[in-house]
N, CA, C and O atoms as a DFTB+ gen file, in Angstrom:
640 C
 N C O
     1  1      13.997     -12.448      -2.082
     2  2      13.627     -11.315      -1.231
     3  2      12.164     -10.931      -1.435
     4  3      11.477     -10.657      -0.451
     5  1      11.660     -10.898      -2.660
     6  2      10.034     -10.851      -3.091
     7  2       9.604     -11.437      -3.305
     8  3      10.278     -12.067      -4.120
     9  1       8.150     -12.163      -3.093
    10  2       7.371     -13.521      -3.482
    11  2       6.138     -12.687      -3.378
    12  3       6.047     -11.728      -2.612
    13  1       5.371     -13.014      -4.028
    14  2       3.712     -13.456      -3.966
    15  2       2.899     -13.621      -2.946
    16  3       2.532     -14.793      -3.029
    17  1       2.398     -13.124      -2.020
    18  2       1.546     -12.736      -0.848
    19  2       0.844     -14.657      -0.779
    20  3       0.642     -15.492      -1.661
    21  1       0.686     -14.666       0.598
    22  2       0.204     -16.409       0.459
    23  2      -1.207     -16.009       2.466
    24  3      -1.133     -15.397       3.532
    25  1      -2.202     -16.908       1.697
    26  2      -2.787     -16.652       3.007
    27  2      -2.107     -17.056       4.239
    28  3      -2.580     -16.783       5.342
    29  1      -1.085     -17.655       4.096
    30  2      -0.601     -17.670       5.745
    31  2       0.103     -16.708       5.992
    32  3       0.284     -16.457       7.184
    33  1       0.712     -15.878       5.015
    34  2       1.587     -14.600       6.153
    35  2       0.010     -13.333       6.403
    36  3       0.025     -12.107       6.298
    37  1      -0.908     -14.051       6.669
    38  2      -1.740     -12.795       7.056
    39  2      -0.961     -12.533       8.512
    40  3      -0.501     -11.428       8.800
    41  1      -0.868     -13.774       9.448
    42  2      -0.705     -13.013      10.776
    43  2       0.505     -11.935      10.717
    44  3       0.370     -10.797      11.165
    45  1       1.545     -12.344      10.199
    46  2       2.496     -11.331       9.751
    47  2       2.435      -9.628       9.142
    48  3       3.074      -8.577       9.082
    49  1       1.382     -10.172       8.834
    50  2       0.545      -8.778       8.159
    51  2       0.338      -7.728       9.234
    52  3       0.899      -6.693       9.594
    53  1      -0.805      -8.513       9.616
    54  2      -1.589      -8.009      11.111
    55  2      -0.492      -7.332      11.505
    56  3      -0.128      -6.165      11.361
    57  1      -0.025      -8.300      12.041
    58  2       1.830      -7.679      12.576
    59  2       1.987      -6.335      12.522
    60  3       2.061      -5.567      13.480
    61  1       2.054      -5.975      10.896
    62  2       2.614      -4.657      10.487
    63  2       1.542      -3.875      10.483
    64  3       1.438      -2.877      11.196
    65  1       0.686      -4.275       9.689
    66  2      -0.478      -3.383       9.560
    67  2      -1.601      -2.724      10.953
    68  3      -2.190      -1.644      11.002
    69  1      -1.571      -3.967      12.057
    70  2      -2.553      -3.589      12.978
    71  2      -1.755      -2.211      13.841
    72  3      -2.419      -1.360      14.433
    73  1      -0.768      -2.200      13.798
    74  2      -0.040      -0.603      14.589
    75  2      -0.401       0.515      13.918
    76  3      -0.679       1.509      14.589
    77  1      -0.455       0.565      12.753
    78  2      -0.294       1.706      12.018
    79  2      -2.017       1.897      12.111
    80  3      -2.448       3.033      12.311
    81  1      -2.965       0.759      11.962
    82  2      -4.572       1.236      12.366
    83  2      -4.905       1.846      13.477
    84  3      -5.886       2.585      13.559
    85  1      -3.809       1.490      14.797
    86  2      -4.099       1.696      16.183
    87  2      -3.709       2.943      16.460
    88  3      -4.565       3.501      17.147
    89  1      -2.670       3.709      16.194
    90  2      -1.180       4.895      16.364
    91  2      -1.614       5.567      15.056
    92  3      -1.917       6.688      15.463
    93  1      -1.777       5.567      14.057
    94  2      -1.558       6.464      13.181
    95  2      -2.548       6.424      12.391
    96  3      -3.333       5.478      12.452
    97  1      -2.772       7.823      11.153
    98  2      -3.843       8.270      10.123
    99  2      -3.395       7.603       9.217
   100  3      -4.225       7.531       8.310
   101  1      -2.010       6.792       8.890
   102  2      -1.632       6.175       7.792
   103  2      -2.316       5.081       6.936
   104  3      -1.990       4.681       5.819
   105  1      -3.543       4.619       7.885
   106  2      -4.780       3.904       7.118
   107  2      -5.757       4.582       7.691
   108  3      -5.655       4.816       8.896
   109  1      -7.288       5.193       6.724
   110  2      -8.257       4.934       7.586
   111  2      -9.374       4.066       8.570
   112  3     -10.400       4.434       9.142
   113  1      -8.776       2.923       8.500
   114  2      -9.126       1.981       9.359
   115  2      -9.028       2.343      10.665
   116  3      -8.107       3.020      11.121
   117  1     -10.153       1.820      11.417
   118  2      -9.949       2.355      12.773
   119  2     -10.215       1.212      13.964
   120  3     -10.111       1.233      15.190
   121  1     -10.616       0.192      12.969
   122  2     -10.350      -1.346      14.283
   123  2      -9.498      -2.629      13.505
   124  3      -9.404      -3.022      12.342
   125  1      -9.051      -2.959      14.559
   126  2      -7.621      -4.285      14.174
   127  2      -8.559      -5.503      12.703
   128  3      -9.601      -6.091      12.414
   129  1      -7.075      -5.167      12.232
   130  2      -7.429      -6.940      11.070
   131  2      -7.772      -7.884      11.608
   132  3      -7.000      -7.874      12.567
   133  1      -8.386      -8.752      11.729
   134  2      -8.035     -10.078      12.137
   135  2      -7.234     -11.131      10.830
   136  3      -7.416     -10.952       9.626
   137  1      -6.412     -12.134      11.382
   138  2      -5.848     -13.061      10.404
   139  2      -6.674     -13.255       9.272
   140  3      -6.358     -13.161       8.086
   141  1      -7.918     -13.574       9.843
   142  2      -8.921     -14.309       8.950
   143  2      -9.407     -13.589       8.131
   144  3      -9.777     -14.085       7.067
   145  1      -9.545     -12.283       8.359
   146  2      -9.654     -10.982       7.118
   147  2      -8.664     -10.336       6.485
   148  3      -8.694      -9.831       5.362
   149  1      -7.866     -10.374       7.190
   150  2      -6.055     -10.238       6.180
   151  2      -6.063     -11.624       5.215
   152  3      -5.882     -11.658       3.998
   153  1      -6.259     -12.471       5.897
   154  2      -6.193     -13.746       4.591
   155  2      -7.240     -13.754       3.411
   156  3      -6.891     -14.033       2.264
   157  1      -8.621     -13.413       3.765
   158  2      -9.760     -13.040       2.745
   159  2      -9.536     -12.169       1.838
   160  3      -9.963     -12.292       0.690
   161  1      -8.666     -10.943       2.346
   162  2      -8.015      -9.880       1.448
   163  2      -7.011     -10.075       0.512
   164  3      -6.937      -9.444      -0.543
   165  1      -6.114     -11.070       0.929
   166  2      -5.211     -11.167       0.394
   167  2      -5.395     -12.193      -0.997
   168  3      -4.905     -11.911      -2.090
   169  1      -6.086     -13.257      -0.759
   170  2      -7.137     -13.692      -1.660
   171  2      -7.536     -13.402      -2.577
   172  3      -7.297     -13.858      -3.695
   173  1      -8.552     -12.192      -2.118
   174  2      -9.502     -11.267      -3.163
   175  2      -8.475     -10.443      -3.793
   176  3      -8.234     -10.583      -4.992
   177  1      -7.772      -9.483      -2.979
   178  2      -6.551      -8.644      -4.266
   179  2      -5.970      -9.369      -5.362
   180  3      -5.856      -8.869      -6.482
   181  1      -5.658     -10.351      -5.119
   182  2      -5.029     -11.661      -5.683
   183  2      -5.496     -12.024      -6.963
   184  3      -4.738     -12.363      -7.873
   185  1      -6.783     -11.959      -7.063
   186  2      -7.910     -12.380      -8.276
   187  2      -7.540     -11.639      -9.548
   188  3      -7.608     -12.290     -10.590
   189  1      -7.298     -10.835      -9.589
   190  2      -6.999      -9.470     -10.168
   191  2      -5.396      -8.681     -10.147
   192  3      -4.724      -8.375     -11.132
   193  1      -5.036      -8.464      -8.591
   194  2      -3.613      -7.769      -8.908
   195  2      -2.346      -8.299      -8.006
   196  3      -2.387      -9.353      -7.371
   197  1      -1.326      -7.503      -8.039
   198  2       0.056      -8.415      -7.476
   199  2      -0.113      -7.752      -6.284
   200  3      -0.333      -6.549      -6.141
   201  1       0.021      -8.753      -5.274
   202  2       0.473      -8.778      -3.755
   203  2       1.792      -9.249      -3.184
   204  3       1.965     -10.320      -2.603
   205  1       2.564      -8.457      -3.384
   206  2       4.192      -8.722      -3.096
   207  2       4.473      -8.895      -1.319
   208  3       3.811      -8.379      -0.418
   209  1       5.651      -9.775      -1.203
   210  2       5.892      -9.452       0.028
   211  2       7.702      -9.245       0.184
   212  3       8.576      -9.883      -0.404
   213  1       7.809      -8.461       0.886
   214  2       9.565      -8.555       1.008
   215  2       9.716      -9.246       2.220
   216  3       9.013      -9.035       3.208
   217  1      10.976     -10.387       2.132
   218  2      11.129     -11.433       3.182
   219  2      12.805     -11.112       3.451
   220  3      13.456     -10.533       2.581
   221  1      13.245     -11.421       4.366
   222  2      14.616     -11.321       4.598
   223  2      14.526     -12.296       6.097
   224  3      13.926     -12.093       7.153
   225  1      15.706     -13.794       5.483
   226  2      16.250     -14.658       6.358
   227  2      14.764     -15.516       6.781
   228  3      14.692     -16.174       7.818
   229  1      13.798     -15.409       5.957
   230  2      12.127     -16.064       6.795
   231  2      11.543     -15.300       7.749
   232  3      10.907     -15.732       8.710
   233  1      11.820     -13.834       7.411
   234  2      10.763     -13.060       8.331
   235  2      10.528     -11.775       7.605
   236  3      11.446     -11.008       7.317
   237  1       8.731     -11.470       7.196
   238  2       8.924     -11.017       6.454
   239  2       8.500      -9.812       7.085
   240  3       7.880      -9.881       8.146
   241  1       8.820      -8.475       6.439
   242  2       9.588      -7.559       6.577
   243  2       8.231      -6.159       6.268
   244  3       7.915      -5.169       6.927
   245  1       7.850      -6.600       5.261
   246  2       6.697      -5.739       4.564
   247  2       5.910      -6.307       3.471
   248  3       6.211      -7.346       2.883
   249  1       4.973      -5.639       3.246
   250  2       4.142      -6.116       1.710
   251  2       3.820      -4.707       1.511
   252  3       3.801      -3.735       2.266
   253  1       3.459      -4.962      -0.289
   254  2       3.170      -3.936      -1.102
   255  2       1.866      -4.836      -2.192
   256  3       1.937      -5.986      -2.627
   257  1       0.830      -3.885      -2.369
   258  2       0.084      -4.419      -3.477
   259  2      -1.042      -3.399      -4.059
   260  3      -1.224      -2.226      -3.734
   261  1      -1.638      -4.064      -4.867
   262  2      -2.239      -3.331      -5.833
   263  2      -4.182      -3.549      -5.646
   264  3      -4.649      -4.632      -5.293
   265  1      -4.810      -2.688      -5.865
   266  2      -6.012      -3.042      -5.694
   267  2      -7.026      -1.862      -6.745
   268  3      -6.635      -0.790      -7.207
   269  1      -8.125      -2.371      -6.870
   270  2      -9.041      -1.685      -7.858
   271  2      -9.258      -0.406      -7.354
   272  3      -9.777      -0.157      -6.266
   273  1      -8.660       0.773      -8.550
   274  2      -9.172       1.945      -8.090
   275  2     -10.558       2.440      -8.400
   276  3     -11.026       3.128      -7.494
   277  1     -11.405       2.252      -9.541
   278  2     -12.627       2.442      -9.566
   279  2     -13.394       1.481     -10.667
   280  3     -13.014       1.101     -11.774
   281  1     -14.509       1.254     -10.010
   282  2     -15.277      -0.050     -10.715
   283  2     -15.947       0.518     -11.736
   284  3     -16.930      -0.107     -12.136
   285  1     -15.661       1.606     -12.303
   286  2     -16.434       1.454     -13.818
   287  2     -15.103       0.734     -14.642
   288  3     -13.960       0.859     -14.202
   289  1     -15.438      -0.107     -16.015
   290  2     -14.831      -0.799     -16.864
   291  2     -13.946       0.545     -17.197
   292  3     -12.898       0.366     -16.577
   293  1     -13.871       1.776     -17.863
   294  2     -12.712       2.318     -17.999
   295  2     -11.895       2.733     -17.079
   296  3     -10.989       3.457     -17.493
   297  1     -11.920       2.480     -15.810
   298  2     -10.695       2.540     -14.976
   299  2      -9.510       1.271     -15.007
   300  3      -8.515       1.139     -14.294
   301  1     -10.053       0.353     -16.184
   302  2      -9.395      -0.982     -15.299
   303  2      -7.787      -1.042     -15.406
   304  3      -7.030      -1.855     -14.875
   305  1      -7.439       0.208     -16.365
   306  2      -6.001       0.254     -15.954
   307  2      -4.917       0.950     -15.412
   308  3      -3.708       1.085     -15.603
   309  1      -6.051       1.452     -14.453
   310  2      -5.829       2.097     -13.400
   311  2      -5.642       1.433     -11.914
   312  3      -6.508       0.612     -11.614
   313  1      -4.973       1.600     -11.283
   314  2      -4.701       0.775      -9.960
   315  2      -4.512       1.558      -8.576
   316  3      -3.403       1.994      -8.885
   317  1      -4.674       1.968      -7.569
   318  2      -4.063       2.043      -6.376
   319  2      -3.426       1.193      -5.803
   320  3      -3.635      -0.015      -5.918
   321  1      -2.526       1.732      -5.079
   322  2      -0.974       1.279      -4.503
   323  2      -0.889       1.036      -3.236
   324  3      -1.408       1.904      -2.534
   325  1      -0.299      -0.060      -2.559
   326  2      -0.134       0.671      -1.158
   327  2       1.265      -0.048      -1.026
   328  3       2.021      -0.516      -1.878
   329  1       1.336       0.034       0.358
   330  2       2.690      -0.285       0.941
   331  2       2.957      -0.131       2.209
   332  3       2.807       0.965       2.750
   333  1       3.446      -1.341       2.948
   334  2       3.583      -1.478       4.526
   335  2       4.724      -1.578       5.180
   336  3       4.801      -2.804       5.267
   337  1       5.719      -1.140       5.732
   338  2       6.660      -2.274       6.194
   339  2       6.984      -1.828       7.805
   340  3       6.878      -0.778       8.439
   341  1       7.366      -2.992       8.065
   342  2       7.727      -3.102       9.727
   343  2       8.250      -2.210       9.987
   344  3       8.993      -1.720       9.136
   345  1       8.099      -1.506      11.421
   346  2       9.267       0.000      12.174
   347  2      10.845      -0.728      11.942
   348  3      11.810       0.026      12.064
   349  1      11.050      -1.929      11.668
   350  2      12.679      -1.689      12.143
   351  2      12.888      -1.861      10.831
   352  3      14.115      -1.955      10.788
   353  1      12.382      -1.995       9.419
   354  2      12.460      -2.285       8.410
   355  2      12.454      -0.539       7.572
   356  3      13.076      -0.152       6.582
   357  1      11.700       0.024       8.271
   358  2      11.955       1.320       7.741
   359  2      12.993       2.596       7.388
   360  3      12.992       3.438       8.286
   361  1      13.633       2.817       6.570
   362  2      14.652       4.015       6.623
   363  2      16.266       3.112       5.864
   364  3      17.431       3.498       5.762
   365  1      15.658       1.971       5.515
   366  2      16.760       1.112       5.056
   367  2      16.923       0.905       3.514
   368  3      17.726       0.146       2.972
   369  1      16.007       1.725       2.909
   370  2      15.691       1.688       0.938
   371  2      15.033       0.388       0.923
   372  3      15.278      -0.286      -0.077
   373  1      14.387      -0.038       1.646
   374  2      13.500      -1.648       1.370
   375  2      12.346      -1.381       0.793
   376  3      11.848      -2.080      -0.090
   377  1      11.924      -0.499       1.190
   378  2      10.350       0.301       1.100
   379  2      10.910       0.810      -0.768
   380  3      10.065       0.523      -1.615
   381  1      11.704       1.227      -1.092
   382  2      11.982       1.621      -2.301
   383  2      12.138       0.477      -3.401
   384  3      11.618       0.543      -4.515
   385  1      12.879      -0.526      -2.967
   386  2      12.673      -1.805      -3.384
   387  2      11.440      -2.631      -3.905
   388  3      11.355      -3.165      -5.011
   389  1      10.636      -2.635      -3.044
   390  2       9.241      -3.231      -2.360
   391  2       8.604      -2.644      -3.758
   392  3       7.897      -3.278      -4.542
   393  1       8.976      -1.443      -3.862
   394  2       7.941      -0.556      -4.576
   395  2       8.099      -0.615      -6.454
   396  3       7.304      -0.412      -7.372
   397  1       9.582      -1.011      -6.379
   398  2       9.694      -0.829      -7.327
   399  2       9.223      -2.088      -7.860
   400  3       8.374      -2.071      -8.751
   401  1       9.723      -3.279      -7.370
   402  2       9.258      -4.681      -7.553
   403  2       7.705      -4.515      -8.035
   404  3       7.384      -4.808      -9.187
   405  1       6.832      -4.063      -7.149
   406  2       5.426      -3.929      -7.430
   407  2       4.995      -2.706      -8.447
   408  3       3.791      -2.472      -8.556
   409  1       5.457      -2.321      -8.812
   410  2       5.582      -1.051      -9.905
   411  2       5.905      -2.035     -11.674
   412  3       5.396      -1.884     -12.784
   413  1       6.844      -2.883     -11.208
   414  2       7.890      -3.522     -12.370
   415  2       6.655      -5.025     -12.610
   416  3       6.767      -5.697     -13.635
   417  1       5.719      -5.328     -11.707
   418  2       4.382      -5.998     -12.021
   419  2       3.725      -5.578     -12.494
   420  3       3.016      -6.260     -13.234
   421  1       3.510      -4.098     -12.377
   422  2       2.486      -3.813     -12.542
   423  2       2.072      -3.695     -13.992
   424  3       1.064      -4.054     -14.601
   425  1       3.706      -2.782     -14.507
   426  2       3.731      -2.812     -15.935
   427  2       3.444      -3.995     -16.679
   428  3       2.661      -4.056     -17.627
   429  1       4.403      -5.335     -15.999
   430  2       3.961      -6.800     -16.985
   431  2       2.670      -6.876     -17.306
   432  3       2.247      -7.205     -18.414
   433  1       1.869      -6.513     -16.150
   434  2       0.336      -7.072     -16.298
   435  2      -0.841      -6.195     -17.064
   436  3      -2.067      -6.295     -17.090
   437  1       0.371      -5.035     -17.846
   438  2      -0.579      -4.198     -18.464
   439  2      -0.956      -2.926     -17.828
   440  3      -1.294      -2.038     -18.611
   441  1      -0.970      -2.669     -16.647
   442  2      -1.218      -1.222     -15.992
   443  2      -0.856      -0.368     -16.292
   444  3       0.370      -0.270     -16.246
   445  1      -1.644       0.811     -16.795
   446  2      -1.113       2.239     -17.554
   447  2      -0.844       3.128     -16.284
   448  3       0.216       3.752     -16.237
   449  1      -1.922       3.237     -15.054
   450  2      -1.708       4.637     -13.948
   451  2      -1.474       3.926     -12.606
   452  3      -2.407       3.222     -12.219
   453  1      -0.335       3.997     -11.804
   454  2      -0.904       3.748     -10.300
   455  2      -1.324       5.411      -9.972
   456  3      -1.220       6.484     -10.567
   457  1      -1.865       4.920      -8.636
   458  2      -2.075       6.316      -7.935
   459  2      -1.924       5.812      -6.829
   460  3      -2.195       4.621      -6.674
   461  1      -1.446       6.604      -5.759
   462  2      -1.136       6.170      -4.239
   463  2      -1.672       7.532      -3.526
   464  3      -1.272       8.695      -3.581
   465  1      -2.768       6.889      -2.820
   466  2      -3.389       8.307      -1.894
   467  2      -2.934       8.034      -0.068
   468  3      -2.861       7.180       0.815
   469  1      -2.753       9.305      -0.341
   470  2      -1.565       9.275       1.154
   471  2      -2.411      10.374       2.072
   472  3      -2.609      11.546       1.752
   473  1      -2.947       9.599       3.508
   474  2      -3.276      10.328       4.270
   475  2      -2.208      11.634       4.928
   476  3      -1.110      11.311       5.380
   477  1      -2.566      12.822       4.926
   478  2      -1.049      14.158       5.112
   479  2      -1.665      14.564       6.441
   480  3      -2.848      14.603       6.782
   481  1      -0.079      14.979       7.375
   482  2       0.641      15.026       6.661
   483  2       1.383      13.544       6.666
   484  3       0.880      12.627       7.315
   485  1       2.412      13.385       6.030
   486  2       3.186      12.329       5.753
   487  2       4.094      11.856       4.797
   488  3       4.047      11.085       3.839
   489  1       5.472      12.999       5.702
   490  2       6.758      13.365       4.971
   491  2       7.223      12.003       4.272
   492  3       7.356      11.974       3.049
   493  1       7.478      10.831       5.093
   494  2       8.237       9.667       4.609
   495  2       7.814       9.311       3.660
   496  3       8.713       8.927       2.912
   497  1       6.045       9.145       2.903
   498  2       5.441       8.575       2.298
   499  2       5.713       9.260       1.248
   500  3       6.169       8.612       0.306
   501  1       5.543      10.644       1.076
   502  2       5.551      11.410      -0.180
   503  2       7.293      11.222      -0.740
   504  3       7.687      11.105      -1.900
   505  1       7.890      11.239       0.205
   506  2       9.559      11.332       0.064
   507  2       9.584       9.980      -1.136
   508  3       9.887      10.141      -2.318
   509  1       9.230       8.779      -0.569
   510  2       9.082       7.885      -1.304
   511  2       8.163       7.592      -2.694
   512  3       8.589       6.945      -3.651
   513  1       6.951       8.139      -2.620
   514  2       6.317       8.038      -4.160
   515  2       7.433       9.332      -4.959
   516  3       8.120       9.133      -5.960
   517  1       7.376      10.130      -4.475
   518  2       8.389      11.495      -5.121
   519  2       9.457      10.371      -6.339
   520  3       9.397      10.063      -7.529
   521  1      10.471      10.034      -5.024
   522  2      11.562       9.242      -5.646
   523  2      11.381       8.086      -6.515
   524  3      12.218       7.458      -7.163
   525  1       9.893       7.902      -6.379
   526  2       9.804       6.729      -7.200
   527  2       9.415       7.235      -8.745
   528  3       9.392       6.544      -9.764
   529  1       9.119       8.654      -8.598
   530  2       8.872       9.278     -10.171
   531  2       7.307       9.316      -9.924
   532  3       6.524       9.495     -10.856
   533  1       6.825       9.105      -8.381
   534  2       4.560      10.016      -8.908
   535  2       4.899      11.326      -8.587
   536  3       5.893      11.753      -8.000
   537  1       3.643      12.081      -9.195
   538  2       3.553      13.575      -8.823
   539  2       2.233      13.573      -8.377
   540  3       1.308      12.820      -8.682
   541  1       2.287      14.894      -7.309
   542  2       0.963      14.855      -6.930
   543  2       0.017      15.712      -7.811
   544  3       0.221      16.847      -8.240
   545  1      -1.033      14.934      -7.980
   546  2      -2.046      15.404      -8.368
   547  2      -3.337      15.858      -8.153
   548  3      -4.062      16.118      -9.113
   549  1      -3.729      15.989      -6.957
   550  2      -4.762      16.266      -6.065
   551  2      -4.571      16.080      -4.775
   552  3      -3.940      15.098      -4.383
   553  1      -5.269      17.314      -3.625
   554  2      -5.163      17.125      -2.791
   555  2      -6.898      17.305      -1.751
   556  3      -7.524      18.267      -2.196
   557  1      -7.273      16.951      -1.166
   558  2      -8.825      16.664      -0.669
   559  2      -8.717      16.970       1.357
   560  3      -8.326      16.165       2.203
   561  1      -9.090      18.024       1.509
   562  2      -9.175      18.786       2.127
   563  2     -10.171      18.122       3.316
   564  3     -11.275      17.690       2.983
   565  1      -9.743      18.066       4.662
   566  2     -10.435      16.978       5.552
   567  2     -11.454      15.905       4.773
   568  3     -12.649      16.146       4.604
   569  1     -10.933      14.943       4.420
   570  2     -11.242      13.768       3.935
   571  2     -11.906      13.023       4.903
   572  3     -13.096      12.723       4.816
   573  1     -11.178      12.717       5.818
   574  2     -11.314      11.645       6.668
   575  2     -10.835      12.443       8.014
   576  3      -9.972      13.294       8.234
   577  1     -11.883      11.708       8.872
   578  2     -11.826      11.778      10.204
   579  2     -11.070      10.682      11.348
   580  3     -11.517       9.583      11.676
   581  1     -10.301      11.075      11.646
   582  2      -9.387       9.972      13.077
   583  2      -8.860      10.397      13.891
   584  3      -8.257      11.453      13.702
   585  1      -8.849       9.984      14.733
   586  2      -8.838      10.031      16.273
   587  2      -9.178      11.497      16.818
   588  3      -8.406      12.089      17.572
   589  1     -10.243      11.971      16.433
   590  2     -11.005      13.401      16.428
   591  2     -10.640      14.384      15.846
   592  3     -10.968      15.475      16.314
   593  1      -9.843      14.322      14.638
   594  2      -9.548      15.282      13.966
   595  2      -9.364      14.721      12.147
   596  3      -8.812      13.742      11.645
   597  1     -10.116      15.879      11.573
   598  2     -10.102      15.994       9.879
   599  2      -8.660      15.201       9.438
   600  3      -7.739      15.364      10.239
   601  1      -8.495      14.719       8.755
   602  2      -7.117      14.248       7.728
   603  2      -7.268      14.199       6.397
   604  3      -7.951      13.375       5.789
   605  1      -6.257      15.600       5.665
   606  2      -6.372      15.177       4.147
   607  2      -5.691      14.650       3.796
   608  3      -4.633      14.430       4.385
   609  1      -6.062      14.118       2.432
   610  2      -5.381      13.732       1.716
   611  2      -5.166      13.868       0.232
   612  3      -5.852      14.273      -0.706
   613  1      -3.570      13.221       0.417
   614  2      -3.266      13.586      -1.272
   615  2      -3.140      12.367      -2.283
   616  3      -3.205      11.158      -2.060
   617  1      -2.969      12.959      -3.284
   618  2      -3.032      11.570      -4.264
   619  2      -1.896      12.077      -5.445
   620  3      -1.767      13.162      -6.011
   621  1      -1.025      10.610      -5.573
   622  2       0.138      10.945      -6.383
   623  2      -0.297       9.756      -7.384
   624  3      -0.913       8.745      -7.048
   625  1       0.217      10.132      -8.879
   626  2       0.013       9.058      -9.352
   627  2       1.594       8.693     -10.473
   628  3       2.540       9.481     -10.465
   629  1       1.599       7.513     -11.270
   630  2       2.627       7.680     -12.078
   631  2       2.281       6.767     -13.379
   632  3       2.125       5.546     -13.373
   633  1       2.207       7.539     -14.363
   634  2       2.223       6.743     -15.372
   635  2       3.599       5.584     -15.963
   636  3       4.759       5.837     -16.289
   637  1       2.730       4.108     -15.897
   638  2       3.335       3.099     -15.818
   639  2       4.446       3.146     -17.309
   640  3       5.225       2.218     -17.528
């Protein structure tokens, strides 16, 4: 059900990820992936941290992974989180799964903090770090700007 992120499911990616850039504050990205930069990414996270994917029957479903939260040398065991999964994949505990899998890496590989910063509002997202045991710890007051309006955000973290 979980494997290791591979440059060919970028288009799959796209898949999931390019809706949520187009429709929603849930990334601040504001123009489409292309394959060829979902695959460069997936790559580069790679060097460094776990890029999970959840698959069910050969179609995969969502990814979850880990990426550098800040480039001075004492952050390095520190991580940000994310997590994607398809609309029909959602509301099914997969996303809880997904998470924990990439949580249960994270520890092998030594990681003391994730933190997952969540553009708000965004009931489902918090529902889910909540249950996974982060608390929030900061919240940043029009952060980011999309589709003409301020979006804050919060940041949950959990010691590994």
């Amino acid at each position: 059900m979980f494997r290791p992120a591979l440059s060919s499911d970028a288009a799959a990616f796209c898949a999931i990820y390019n809706p949520c850039v187009l429709g929603t504050t849930i990334t601040f990205e504001e123009e489409v992936v292309t394959e060829a930069d979902m695959a460069g990414r997936i790559q580069k996270v790679q060097e460094a941290y776990p890029w999970l994917v959840l698959e069910e029957e050969g179609r995969v479903l969502g990814y979850a992974y880990s990426s550098i939260w800040r480039t001075r040398a004492a952050y390095r065991f520190s991580t940000e989180t994310a997590i994607y999964l398809a609309e029909d994949a959602r509301g099914r505990g997969l996303g809880v799964q997904l998470y924990r899998a990439l949580l249960q890496e994270l520890r092998e590989r030594g990681f003391h903090l994730a933190l997952g910063g969540l553009a708000l509002p965004n009931a489902p997202s918090v529902a889910l770090h909540e249950k996974l045991g982060f608390e929030k710890v900061g919240h940043m007051k029009e952060a980011g700007w999309k589709f003409g309006a301020w979006v804050d955000v919060g940041f949950w973290q959990l010691q590994l």
